[in-house]
N, C-alpha and C positions, 0 to 999 in steps of 0.2 A: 288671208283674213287679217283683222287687225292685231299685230304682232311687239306692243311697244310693253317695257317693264315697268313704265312713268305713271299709270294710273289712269291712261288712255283709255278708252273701250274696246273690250277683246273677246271672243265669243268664248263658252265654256271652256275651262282648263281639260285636257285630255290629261287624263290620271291614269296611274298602274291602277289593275285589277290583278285578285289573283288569282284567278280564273284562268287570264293569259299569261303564260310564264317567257317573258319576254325577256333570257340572259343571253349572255352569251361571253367569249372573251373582249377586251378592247378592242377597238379595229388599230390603234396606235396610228402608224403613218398614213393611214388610208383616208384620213379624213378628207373629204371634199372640197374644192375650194370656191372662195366665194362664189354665189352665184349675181352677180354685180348688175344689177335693176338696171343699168343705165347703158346698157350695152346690147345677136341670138347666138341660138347655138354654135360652136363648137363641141364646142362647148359651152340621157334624159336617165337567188333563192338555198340559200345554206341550210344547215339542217339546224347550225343553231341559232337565226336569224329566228324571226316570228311569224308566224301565220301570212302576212302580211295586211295587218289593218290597211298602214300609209296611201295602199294604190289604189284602195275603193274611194272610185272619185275621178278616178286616172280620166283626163278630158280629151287632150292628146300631144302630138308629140311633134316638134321638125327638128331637122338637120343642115349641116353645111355651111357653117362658120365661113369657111375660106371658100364655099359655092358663089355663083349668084344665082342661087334657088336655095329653097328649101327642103331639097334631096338632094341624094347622095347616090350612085349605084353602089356603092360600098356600104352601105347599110337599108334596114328597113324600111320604107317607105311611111311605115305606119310606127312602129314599137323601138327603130333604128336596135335592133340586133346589128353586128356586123355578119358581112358574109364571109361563108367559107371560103379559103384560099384567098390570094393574090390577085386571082385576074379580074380583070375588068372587060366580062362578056354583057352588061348592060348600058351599053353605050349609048344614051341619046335618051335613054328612058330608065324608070328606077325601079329598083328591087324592093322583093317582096318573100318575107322568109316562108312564107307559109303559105297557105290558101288560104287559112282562117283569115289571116292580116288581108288578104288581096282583096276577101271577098265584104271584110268588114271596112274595108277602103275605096271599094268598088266606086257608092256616089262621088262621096269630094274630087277623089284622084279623077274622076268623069268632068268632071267640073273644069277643076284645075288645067287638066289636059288641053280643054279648047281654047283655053285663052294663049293670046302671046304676050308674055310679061315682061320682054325684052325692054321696054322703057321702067316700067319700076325697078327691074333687076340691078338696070345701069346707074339708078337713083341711088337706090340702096347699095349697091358694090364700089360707089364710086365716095360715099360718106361715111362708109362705114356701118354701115345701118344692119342692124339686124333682127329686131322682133318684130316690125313690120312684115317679115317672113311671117311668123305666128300669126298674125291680125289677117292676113291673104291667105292662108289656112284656116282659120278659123270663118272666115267670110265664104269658104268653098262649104265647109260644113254645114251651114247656115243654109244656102242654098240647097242643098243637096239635102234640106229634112234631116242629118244627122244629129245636130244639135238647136238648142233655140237659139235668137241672137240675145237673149239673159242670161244663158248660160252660165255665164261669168260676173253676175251684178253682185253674188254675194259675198265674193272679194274685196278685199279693202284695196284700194287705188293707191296710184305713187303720187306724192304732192308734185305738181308738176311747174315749172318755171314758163316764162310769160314767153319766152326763148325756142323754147321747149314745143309750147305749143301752135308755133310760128310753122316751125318743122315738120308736126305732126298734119297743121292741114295742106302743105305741099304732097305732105305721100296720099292724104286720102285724097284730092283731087286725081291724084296718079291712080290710087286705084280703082276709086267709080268710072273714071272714064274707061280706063280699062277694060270692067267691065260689060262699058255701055258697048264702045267697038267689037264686041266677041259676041255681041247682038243677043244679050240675054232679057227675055221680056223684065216689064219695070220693078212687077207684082212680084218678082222673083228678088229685089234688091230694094225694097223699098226700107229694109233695115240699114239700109248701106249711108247712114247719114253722119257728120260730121262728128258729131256730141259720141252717135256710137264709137267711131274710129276712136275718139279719142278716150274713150270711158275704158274700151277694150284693152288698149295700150298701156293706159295707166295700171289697171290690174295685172295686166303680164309681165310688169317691170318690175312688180315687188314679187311676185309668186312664181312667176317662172322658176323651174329648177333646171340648174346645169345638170346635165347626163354627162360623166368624166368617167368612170371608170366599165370597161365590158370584161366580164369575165366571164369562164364556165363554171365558174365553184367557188366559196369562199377562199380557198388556199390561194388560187390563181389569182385572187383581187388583191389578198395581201403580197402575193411575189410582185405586182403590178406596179403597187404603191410605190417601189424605189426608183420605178421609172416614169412614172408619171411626176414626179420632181422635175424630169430635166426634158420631160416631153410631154405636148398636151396628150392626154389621151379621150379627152371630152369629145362626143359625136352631136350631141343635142340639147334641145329644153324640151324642158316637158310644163304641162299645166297639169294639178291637179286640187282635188274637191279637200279631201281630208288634212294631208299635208302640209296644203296652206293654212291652216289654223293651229298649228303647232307654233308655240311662242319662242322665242329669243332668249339663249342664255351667253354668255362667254365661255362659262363654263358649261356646258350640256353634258345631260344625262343618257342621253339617244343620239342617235345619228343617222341620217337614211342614207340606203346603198343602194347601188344598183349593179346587176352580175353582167346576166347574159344581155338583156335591152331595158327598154323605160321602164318595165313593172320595179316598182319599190318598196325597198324592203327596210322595214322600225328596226335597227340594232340597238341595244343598250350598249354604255360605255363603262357602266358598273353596277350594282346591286341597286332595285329600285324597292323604295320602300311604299308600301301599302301605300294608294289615295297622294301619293308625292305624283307633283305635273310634270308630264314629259314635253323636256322643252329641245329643241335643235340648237344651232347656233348658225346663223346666216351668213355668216364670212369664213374666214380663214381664222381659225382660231390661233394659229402661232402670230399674228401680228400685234404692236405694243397697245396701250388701252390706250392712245392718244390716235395712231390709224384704225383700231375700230370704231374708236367713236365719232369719227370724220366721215368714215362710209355709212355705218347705221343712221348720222344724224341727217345724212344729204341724201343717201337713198332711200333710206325708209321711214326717214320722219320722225325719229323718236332719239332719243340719248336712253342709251341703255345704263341701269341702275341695278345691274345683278353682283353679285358678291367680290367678284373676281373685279372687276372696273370699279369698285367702291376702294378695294384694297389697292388701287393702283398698280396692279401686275399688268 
């Protein structure tokens, strides 16, 4: 959603209640890093975490950064949990932690399965590309009745370069045709048009969230965070509904986490006072206010004007 501090248009502020008692301690080192619009995944439940507002909305999720697909057998097919152990007994085909995930995967992954994507995969593995993963998931869905193709209109878009959009219709040509040779009727893709590809793309560059940290417990996230310094530990992106409409601070007051897979979770970063808006911060907060304001200003559009970037810190 629309996420700028400039005076832009942004949908209602999400405010503490005190209804929901959302403390907890800092996360300190664990915070997240950029989730950088311009680039898919790698890098998508404590007791003193919150209920979980964040994840209602959860739309959905891929993986495999260094893949060329958008699974992993190393993680979930749907929620990217990682799997138990070391080994790698799904070879050729992706994991699935659960039945619920498998069975609530069932259409798309039907989808998905029949095509051969070996020519987008090389498009994209060979440029770098990675939310076009998202966009050929999200197009399996679509078909498959899981989602509509608006699904995602009530997102604010990434302003997009004339470059940019050069790029974008080389991969949707890649993937209609694709579609057409895996011989799916028309009726079935008649969403599959240009303006979509690129409408879709633009919202998943600003809202996608990196999935970096998997743990089983809050303690395990914070023993995590020291290694997650000097190693990616990111499996995913995820899209979701709620989330994306949490505003932009340098300094924030909340932070969203993720443990075991994508479901996400609102942590506070210190005492929130009544009716005060809980904002995120969309990068890396230890970077100077001169490289935040180079990334917020190119990837999301806005110069951010919060306290912290006013004082020059």
């Amino acid at each position: 959603g629309p996420r700028s501090l400039d005076g832009l248009r942004r949908p209602r502020s999400l405010r503490y209640s005190p209804h929901r008692h959302w403390r907890g301690p800092p996360l300190g080192a664990a915070s997240r890093h950029p989730p950088f619009p311009l680039s898919l995944p790698r890098g998508e439940r404590p007791s003193t975490c919150p209920p979980s507002p964040p994840n209602q909305g959860f739309i959905f999720a891929t993986n495999g950064v260094n893949c060329i697909s958008d699974w992993s057998p190393q993680v979930c097919y749907r929620c990217l949990k990682r799997k138990a152990g070391k080994g790698d007994d799904s070879r050729g085909d992706c994991y699935f932690c659960s039945d619920a995930c498998r069975e609530h995967a069932e259409g798309f992954h039907g989808i998905q399965k029949k095509v051969d994507w070996s020519l987008l995969d090389d498009h994209c593995s060979s440029r770098g590309l990675k939310y076009p993963y998202m966009v050929r998931r999200l197009a399996c869905m679509v078909i498959s009745g899981d989602v509509g193709a608006d699904c995602l209109d009530i997102l604010q878009p990434a302003q997009l370069h004339q470059g940019t959009l050069i790029e974008m219709e080389e991969e949707f040509e890649l993937l209609k045709s694709t579609f057409r040779k895996a011989g799916f009727q028309e009726e079935l893709t008649t969403f599959l048009t240009k303006q979509w590809y690129i409408n879709i793309l633009a919202r998943i560059r600003v809202n996608a969230f990196r999935i970096e940290l998997v743990a089983s417990s809050y303690e395990d996230l914070l023993s995590s965070a020291v290694a997650s310094v000097t190693c990616d530990a990111s499996v995913g992106n995820a899209v979701y509904m709620l989330p994306s409409f949490y505003n932009h601070d340098c300094d924030p007051n909340t932070h969203i986490v993720w443990l075991e897979n994508a479901d996400a979770k609102l942590k506070t970063l210190r005492d929130i006072d009544e009716g005060e808006e809980l904002r995120i911060c969309y990068i890396d907060t230890s970077m100077d206010v001169n490289a935040r304001q180079k990334i917020l200003t190119e990837g999301f559009g806005f110069q951010c004007r919060c306290q912290r970037c006013l004082s020059g810190d």
